[in-house]
C-alpha positions as CSV (number, residue, x, y, z in Angstrom):
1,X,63.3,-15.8,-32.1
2,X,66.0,-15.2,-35.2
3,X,64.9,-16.6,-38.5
4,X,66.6,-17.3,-41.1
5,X,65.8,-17.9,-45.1
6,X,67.6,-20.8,-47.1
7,X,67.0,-23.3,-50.1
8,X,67.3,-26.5,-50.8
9,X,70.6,-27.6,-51.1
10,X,72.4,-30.8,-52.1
11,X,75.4,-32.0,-49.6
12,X,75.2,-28.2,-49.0
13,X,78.4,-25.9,-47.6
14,X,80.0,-25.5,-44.2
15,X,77.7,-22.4,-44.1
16,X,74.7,-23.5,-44.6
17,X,75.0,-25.7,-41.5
18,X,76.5,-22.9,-39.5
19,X,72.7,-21.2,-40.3
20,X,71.1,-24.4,-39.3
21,X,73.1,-24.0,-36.2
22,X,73.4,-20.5,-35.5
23,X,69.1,-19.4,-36.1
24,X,66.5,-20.7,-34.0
25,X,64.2,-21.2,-36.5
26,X,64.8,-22.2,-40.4
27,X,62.5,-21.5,-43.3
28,X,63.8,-23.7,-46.1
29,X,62.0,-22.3,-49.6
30,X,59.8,-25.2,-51.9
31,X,58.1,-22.5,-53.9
32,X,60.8,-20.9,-55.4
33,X,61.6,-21.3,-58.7
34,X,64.3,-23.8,-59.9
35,X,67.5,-21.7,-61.0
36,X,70.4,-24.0,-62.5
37,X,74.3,-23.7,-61.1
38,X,73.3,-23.6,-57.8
39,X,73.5,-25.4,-54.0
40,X,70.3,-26.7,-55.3
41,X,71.7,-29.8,-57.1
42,X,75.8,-29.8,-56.6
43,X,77.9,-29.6,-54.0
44,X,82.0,-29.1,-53.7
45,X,83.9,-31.3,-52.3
46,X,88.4,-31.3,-51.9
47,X,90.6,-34.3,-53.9
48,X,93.9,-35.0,-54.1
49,X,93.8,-32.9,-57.5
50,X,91.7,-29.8,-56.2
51,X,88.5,-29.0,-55.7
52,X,85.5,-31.1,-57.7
53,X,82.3,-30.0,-58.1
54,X,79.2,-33.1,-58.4
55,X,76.0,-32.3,-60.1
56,X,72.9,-33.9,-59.8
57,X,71.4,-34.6,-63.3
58,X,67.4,-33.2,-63.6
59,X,64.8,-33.7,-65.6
60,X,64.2,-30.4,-68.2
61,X,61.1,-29.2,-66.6
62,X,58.1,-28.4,-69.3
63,X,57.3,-25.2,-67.4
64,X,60.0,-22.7,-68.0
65,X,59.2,-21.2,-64.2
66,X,59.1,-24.7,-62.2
67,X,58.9,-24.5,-58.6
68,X,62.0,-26.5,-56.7
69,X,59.9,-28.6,-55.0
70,X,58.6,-30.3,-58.4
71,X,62.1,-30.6,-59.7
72,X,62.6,-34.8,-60.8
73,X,65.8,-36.2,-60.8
74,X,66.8,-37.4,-63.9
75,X,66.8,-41.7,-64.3
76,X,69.6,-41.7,-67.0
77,X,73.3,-42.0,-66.2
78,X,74.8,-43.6,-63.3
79,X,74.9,-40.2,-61.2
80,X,74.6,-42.3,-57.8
81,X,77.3,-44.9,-58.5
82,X,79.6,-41.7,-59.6
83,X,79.4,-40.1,-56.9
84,X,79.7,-42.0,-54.1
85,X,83.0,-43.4,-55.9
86,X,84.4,-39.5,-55.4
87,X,83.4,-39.3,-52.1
88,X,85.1,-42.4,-51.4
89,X,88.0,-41.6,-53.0
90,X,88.5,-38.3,-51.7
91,X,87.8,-39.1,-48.3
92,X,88.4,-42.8,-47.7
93,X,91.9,-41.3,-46.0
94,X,90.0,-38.8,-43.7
95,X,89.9,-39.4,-40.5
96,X,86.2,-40.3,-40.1
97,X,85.3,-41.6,-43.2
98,X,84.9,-45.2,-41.9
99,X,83.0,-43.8,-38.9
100,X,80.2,-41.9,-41.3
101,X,80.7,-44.4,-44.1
102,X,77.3,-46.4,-43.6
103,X,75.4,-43.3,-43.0
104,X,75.6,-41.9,-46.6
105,X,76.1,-45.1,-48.5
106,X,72.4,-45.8,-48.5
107,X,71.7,-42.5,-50.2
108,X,73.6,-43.3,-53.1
109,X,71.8,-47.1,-53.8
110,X,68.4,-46.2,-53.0
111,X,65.9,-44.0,-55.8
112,X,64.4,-40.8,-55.2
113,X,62.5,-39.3,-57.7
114,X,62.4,-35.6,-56.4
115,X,65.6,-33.3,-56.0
116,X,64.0,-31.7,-52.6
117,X,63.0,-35.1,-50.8
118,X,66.7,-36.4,-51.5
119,X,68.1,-33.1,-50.2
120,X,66.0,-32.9,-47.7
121,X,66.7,-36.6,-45.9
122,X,70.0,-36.2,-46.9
123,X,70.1,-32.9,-44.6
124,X,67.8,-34.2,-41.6
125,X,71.0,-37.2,-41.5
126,X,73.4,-35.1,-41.4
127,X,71.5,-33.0,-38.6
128,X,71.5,-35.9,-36.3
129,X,75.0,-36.7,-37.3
130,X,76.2,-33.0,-36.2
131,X,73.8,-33.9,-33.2
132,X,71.6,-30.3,-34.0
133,X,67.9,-29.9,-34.3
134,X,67.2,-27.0,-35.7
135,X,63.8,-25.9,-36.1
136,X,63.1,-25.9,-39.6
137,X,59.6,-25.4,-41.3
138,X,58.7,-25.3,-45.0
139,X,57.5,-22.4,-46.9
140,X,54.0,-22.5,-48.1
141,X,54.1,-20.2,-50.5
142,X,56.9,-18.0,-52.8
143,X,59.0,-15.8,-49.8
144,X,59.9,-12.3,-51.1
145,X,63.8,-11.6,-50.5
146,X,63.9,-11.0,-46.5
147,X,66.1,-10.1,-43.5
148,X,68.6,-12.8,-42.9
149,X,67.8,-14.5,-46.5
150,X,70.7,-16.9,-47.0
151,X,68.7,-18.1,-50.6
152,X,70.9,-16.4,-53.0
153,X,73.8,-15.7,-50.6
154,X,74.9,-18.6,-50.3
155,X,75.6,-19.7,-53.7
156,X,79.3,-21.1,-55.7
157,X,79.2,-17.7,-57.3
158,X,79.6,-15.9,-54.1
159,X,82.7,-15.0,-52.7
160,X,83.0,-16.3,-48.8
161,X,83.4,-13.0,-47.5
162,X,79.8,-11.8,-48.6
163,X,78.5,-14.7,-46.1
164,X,80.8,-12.9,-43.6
165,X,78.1,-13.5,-40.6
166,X,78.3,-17.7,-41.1
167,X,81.9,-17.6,-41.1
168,X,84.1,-20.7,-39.2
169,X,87.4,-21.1,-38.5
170,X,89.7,-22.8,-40.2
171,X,89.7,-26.4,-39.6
172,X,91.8,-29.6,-40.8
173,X,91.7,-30.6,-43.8
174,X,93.2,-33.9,-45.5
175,X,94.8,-32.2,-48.7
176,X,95.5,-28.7,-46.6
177,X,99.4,-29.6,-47.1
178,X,99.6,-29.4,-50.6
179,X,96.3,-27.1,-51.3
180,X,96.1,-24.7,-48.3
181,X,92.9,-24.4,-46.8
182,X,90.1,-24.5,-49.2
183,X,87.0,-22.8,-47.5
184,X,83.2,-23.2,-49.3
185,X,83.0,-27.1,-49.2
186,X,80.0,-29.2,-48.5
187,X,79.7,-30.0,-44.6
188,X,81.2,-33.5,-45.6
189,X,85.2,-32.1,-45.8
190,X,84.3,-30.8,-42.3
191,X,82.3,-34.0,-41.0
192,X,85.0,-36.2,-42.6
193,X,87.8,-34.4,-41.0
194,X,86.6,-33.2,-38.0
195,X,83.9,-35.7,-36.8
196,X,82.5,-35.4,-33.2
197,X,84.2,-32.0,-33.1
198,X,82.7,-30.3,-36.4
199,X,79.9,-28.9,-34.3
200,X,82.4,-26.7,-32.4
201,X,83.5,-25.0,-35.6
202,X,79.9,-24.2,-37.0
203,X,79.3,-22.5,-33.5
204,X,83.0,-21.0,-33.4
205,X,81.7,-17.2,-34.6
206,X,78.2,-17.3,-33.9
207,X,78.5,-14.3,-32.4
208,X,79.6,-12.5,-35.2
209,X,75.8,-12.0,-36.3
């Protein structure tokens, strides 16, 4: 059985999902500790004027070593309402916006008070939406760096060709004329686009592992 390693991770890259598909069993890390400008609490998505990046706002911990799992969301601003209106307007033209639409709405009314829960129901939907089940488990404890430890690889520092092994063809993308193809975006450019048919590009090079 091939495990794989991975955090948290808000709306979280085509990548990450090509792990969730590609392993048969997923280890996603709670102990770790919290490390700003990550997949942790942003996400990337495409718009008609490039590439925007949307941040979750968190509370400043009192610990200077807080575990990820403890990590509040923060109940100032109007984070929610922001967001959603990018989505929207980046991807109300996609072809399956309108077919996914109700799905995510609800996550950007309702309150969570921890970043992890939100991710973490936020992934599970989009799971069922991909129609995968992956086996994923929750660490009990701080995981040493491991084989097949996707953690810190899969980060918007890192360049696309260090996650060479989670690698997916190219696919279509609504702003590809005028942009090119813009790889490292959350799954939601590919489950916009792409719909029913997005789980055929996650499994595309599978077998490049």
């Amino acid at each position: 059985m091939k495990t794989a390693f991975l955090s948290t991770a808000y709306l979280a890259p085509v990548s990450y999902y090509a792990c969730l598909c590609r392993y048969d069993r997923i280890i996603i890390e709670k102990y770790c500790h919290y490390v700003k400008q990550t997949w942790r609490n942003r996400c990337m998505i495409a718009t008609t004027n490039g590439l925007l990046s949307l941040s979750i706002p968190v509370e400043k911990s009192e610990s200077p070593k807080c575990f990820t799992k403890d990590v509040r969301i923060a109940s100032h601003g109007n984070w929610q309402h922001m967001h959603w209106n990018a989505i929207v307007s980046a991807y109300n033209s996609s072809p399956f916006f309108e077919y996914y639409e109700d799905d995510f709405q609800p996550f950007y009314e309702k309150k969570f008070k921890f970043l992890f829960d939100f991710n973490e129901e936020l992934r599970e939907m989009i799971c069922r939406l991909l129609d995968i089940s992956p086996q994923v488990t929750y660490s009990e404890t701080f995981l040493p760096v491991t084989k097949n430890d996707y953690r810190e690889i899969i980060h918007p520092k890192k360049e696309q060709s260090e996650i060479a092994d989670l690698s997916t063809e190219s696919y279509y993308q609504v702003f590809q004329q005028k942009f090119g193809f813009q790889s490292g975006l959350s799954i939601v450019d590919l489950l916009f686009n792409m719909g029913p048919e997005s789980i055929f590009i996650l499994l595309l090079n599978e077998n490049a592992q």
